[in-house]
N, C-alpha and C positions, 0 to 999 in steps of 0.2 A: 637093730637094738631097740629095746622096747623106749619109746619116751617119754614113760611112766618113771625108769629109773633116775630120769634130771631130775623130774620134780620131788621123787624119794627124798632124794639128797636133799635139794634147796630147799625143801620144805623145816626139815631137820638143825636145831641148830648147831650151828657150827663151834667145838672147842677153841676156834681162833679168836680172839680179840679184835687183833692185829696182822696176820701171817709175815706183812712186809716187814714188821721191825726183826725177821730171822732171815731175811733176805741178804746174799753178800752186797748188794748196793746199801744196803741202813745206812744212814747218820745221824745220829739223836737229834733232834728239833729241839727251839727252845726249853720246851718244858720238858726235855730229856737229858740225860746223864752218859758222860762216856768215866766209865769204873777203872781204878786200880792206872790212869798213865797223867795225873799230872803234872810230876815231874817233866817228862816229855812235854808236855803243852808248853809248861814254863817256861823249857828251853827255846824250843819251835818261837815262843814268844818273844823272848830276848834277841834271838839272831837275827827274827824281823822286824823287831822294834824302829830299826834306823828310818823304815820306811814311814814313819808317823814322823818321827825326831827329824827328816832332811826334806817332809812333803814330797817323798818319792823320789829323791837323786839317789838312787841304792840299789847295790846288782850285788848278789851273794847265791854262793852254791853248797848246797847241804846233800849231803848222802844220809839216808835213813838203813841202817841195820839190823836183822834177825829172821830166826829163822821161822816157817811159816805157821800161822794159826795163830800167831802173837796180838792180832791187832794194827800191825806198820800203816793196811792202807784205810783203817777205819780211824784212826788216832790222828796220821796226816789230813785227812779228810774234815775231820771237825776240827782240828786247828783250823786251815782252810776258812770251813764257814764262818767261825768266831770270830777271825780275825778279821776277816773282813768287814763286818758286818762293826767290831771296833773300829776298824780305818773309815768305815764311811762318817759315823759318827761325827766324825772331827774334819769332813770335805773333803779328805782325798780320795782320789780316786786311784780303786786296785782293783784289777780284774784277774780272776783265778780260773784257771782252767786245769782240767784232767787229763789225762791222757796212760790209756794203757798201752804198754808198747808190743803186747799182744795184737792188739787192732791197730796199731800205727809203728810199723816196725824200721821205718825209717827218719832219719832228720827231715827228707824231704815234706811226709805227708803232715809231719804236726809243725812245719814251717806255714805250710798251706792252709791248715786248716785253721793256726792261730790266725793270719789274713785273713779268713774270712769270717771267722769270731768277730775282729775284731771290724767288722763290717768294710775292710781294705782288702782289694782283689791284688793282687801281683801280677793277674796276667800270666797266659803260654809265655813262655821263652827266659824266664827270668833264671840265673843260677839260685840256687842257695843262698849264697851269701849276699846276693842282691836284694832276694825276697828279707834277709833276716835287715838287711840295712835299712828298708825300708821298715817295716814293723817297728825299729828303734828310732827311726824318726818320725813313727806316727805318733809314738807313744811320748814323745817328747814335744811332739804338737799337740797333743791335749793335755798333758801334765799328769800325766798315768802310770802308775805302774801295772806289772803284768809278773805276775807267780803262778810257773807252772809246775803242776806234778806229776812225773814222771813213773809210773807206777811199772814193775818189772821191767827195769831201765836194761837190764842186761841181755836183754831182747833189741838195744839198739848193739849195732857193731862199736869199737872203740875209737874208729873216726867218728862219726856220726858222735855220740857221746863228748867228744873233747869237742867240737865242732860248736854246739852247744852251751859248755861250759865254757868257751872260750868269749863267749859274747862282749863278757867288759871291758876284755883287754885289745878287742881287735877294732872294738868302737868307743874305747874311752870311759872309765869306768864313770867319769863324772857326768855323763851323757847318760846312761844305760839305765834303765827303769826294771831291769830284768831278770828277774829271782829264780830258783829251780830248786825245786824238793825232788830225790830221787830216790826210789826204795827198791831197795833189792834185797834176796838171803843172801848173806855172805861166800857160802863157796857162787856163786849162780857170780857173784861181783868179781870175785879177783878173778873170772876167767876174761873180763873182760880190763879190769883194771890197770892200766900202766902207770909210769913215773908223770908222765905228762897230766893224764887227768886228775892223779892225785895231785898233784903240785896247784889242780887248779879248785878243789873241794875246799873251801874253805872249813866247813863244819862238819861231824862226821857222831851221829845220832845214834847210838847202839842200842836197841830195844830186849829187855831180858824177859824172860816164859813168867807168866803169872803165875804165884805160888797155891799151895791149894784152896787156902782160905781167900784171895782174890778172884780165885777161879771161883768157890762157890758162891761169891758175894755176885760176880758180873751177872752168874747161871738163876740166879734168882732173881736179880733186877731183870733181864730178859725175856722170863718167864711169863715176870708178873704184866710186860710191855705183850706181851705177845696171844697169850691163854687166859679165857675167863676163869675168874675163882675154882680152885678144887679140880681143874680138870690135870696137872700132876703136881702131887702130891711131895713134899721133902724130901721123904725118904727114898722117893724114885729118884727125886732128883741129883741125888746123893751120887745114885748109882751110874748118871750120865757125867757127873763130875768127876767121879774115882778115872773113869774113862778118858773123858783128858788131861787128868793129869798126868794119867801112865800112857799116852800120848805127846804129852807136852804141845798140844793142837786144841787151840780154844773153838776154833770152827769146825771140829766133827763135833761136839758139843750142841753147837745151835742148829746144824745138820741134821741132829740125832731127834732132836725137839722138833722141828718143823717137820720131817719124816714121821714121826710118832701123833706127831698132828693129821697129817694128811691121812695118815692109814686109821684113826680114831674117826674121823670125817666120813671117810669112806664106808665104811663099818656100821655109822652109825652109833656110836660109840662116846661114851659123854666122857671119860674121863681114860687116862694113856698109864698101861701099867708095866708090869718089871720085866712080861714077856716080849712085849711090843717093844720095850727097850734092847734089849737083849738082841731081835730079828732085826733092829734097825742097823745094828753095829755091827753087822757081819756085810749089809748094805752095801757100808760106807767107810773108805780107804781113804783114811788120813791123809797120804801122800798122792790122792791122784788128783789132780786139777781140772774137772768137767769144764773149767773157764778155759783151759788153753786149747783142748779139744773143740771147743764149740767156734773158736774162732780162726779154728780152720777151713780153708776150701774145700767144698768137698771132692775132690782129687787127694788134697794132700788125705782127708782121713782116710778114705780109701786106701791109699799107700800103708798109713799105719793098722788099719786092721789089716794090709795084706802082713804088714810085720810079726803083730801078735797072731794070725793066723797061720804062717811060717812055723813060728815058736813053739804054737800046740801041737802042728802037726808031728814036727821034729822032735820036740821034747827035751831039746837042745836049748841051751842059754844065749845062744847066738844064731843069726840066722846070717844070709849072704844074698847081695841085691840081686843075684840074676834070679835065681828061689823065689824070694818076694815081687819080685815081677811078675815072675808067671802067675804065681796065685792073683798080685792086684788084676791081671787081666783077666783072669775067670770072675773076680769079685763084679767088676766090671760089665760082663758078661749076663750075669745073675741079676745086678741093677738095672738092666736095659741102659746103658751108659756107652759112649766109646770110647776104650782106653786110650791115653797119650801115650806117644812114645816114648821110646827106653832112656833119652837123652830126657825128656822132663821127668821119667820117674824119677831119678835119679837129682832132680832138682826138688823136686819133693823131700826126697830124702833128709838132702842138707838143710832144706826148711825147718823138718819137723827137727833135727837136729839142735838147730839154731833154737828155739823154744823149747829145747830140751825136756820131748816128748818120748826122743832115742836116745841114745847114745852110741857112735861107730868109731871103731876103731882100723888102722891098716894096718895091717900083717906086711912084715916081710917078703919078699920073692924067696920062692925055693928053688929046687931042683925041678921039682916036681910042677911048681905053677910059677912060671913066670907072669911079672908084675906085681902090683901090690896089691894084696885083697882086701875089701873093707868086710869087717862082720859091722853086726848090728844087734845091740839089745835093745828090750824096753828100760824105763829110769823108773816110772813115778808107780805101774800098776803091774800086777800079774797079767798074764797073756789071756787064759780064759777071761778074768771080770775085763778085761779090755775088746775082749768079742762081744760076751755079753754085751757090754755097751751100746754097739755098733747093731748090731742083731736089733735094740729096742727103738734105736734114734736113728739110722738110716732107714730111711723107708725102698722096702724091696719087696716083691710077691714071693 
């Protein structure tokens, strides 16, 4: 490649401002705005008020609700920093941690990891619940509280989750310095939900789709964070709005805009028009989550492009694990890789399952096939833009 073409580009200015404020990590900074959820805040504020009002004697558990594109983990997120940033004001001390339960898919690893946040090891050998006893009596030795969020909680199992929830009552609630925000979409929650955890949520947050004139109010504040002057235009911008609203997904929206930027960038291109709108949207699928893909192993993706490549081969709505085997072993093959055995593919499976990447089902026994069969569809994408994918981000010769 010529390396004429870097300095083409970087010479060139760039239509971004900004690029990270269209990034899904953003959280508006001081001198920024989060548009259209203060009611939310308000609420978020009052629940954890007690923790200013008792200097941290206070354990309360919240479920955040709705479905995706809304804003849940950018809204939770700058409550988060505001509040805290209120609570230190006045000398107490709250420490706020993240957690996707994408990358920490069990109780045990964001036990381990809040010890070592919070600069306390536990140590090989400890259980669970030793590790967690301990962290509440660290927290009670420096007079601390500790608010975690729990971000696509329904990625933990519903032990694990009530495990969690259970904090104040198994160590005294007047002891317990230890808060949890959880966000999940609603069907993604009640597969996980029982009597028991419910019994222990104290608050339960429902987030509604921003209407059109919120939507265009956010798509311009965004905009103007993100793009120097003039480079799009309202009336474009108009046309990325209609877009989700008839989506009801505010994040293809800002997807569509940093997409439109990059390919203006590349281009060499000073300002983003109706056609580069338009090729962006065909891009980009609402409902697929390049986040839960990316934090897979790569075994498991593997497994799921041998899924979606099942699907196109077949042309079928469902595919069946020995099928996708065979192809993950050619895939395999192709990557200079060694396949695992049929015993972990099949652990793969229920992985990607579990982050409902798939969806399987088990058939009955028949006459015809004894035992049960499981199919397998995809959830979130079509089968080709799901190869595609894989094809651009697996690297293979």
């Amino acid at each position: 490649m010529d390396e004429d073409i870097f300095e083409k580009i970087l010479r060139t200015e760039s239509v971004f401002k900004d690029q990270a404020t269209l990034g899904q990590a953003w959280v508006p900074k001081k001198n920024q705005k989060l548009l259209a959820r203060d009611s939310e805040i308000k609420k978020l504020t009052a629940i954890h008020r007690p923790i200013i009002d008792t200097e941290g004697s206070y354990s309360v558990n919240t479920l955040v609700l709705g479905i995706g594109g809304i804003g849940k983990t950018l809204t939770v997120r700058f409550f988060g920093r505001r509040f805290r940033e209120a609570v230190l004001k006045r000398d107490i001390k709250l420490t706020i941690e993240y957690y996707d339960c994408l990358q920490h898919r069990t109780k045990s690893s964001i036990l381990r990891n809040i010890s070592e946040r919070l600069h306390y090891s536990a140590g090989h050998g400890y259980s669970d619940n030793e590790i967690m006893e301990q962290i509440l009596k660290e927290l009670r030795k420096r007079e601390e509280s500790l608010l975690i969020i729990l971000d696509e909680v329904h990625n933990l199992s519903s032990d694990d989750i009530l495990a969690l929830f259970n904090a104040s009552i198994g160590f005294g609630e007047a002891n317990t310095r230890f808060c949890i925000i959880a966000i999940s979409r609603p069907t993604d929650w009640y597969k996980v939900d029982n009597e028991k955890i419910s019994s222990r949520t104290q608050d339960i947050l429902r987030m509604e789709q921003y209407s059109k004139d919120e939507a265009m109010e956010i798509m311009k504040y965004r905009r103007n964070l993100a793009f120097r002057e003039g480079v799009l235009e309202d009336d474009n911008l108009e046309l990325i709005t209609d877009i989700v609203t008839e989506n009801k997904n505010m994040r293809i929206g800002i997807d569509m805009m940093r997409a439109c930027g990059i390919r203006a960038d590349e281009h060499g291109l000073s300002s983003i028009n109706s056609e580069m709108i338009l090729e962006s949207r065909n891009l980009i699928n609402p409902t697929f989550r390049a986040d839960v893909i990316d934090n897979l192993r790569l075994h498991e993706q593997v497994a799921l492009w041998s899924v979606a490549k099942s699907l196109l081969n077949s042309g079928e709505p469902y595919t069946k694990v020995e099928e996708t085997y065979e192809i993950y072993q050619m895939l395999c093959e192709d990557l200079k890789i060694k396949p695992h055995v049929s015993m972990s593919f099949r652990k793969y499976i229920r992985n990607l399952a579990d982050v409902k990447a798939i969806h399987k089902d088990y058939l009955n026994p028949t006459i015809e096939k004894k035992g049960r069969q499981l199919e397998i569809k995809l959830t979130d994408i079509s089968a080709d833009k799901l190869c595609e994918y894989f094809e651009k981000n697996i690297p293979h010769e």
